[in-house]
C-alpha positions as CSV (number, residue, x, y, z in Angstrom):
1,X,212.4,-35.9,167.2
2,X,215.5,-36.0,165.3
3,X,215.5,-37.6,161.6
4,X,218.4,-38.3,159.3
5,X,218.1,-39.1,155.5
6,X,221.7,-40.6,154.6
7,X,223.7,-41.5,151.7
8,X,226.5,-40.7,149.8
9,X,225.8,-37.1,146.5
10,X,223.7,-38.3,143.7
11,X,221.5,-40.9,145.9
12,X,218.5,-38.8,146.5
13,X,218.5,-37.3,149.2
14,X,217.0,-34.1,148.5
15,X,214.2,-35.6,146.3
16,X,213.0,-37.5,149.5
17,X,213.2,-34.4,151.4
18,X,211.2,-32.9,148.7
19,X,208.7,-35.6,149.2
20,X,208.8,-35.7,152.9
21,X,208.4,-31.4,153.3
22,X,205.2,-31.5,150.5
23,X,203.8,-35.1,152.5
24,X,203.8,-32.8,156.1
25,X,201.8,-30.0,154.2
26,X,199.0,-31.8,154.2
27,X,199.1,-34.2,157.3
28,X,200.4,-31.2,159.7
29,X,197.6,-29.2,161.5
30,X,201.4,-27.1,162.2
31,X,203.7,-24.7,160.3
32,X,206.8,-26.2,158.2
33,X,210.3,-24.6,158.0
34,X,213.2,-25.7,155.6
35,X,216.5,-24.3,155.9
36,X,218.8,-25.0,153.0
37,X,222.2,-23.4,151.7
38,X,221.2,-21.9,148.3
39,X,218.0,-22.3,146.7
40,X,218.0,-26.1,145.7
41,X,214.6,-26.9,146.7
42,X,213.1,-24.1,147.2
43,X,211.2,-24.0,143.9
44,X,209.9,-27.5,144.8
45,X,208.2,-27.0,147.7
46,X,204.7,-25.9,148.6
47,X,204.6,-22.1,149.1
48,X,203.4,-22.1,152.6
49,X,206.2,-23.8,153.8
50,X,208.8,-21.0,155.4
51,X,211.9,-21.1,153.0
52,X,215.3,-20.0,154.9
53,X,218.8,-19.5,152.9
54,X,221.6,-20.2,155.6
55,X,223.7,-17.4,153.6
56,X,221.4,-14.8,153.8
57,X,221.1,-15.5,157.9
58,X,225.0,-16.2,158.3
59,X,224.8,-19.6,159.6
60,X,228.1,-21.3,159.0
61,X,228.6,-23.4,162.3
62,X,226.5,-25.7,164.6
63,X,226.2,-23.6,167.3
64,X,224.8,-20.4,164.3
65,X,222.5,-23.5,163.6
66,X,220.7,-24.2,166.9
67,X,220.6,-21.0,167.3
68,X,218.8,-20.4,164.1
69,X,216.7,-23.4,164.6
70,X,215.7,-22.5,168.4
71,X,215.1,-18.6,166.9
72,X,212.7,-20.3,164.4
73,X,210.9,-22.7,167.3
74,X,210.9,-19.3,169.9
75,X,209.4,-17.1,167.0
76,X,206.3,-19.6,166.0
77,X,205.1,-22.0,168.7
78,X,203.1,-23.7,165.5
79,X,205.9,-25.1,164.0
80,X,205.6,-29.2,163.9
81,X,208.7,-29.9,161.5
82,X,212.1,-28.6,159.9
83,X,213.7,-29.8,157.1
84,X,217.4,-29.0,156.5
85,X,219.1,-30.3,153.4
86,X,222.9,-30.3,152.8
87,X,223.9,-30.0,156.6
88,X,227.6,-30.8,155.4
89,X,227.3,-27.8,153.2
90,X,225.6,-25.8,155.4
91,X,228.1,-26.3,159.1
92,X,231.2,-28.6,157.5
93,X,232.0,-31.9,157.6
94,X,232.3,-32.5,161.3
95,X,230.5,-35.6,162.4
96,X,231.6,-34.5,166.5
97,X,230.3,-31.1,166.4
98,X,227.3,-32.9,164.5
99,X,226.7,-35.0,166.8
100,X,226.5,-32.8,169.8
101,X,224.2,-30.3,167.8
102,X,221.7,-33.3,167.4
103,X,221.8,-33.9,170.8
104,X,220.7,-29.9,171.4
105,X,218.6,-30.3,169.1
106,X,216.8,-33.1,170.3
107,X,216.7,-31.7,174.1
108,X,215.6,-28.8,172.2
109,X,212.3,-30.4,170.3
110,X,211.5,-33.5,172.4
111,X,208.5,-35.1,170.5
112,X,206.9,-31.8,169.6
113,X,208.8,-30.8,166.7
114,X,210.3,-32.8,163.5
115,X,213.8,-32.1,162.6
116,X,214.9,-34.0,159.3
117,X,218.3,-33.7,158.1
118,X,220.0,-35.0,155.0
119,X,223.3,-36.1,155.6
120,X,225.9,-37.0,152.5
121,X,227.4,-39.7,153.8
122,X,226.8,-43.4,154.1
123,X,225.9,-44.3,157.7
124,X,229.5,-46.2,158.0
125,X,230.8,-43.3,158.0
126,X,228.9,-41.9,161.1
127,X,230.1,-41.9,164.5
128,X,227.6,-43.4,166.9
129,X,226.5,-40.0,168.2
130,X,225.1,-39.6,165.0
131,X,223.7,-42.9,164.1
132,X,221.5,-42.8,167.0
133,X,219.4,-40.9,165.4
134,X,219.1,-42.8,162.3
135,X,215.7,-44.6,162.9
């Protein structure tokens, strides 16, 4: 299942991600992953979550993306959600290319895997490949 948390810098975003990753500690009987560029939230999270620095793995694109997402899903069969945060920062500020990675994505995890993204922009903005997902 895909997840988007939108709005424009400055609205919170990555506080409800916070919220959201430290929430799934506790409910999931699963491991947690968050991929992030930098170390924003890393700090805020609950240590056994798996932290991952995009920079430090080279992901830059989409397709570096699902391919570091499906690497994380092949490696640990126990993972139940992934966060990433800044996916703007993180790939670039294409809504096609997003839009066709959420679609991997989602073939990808099905129901058995969370994927949450926060997305700086307001959902006007969005093409409808994208705002599909937004439930």
């Amino acid at each position: 299942m895909i997840k988007l948390i939108t709005g424009k810098k400055g609205t919170g975003k990555t506080k409800i991600l916070i919220d959201e990753i430290n929430e799934a500690v506790n409910a999931s009987n699963g491991n947690i992953a968050t991929v992030e560029k930098g170390s924003t939230i890393r700090y805020s999270i609950i240590r056994k979550v798996r932290w991952c620095d995009t920079v430090y793995y080279n992901v830059e694109s989409y397709d570096t993306l699902y391919g570091f997402i499906a690497g994380l899903l092949a490696s640990n069969y126990d993972i139940t959600h992934v966060y990433v945060d800044g996916i703007f920062k993180i790939c670039g500020r294409d809504y096609d290319e997003f839009g066709k990675v959420l679609d991997k994505i989602e073939a990808l995890t099905g129901r058995d895997v969370t994927v949450v993204f926060t997305v700086s922009a307001d959902v006007e903005e969005l093409p409808e490949s994208v705002t599909k997902y937004i439930k």
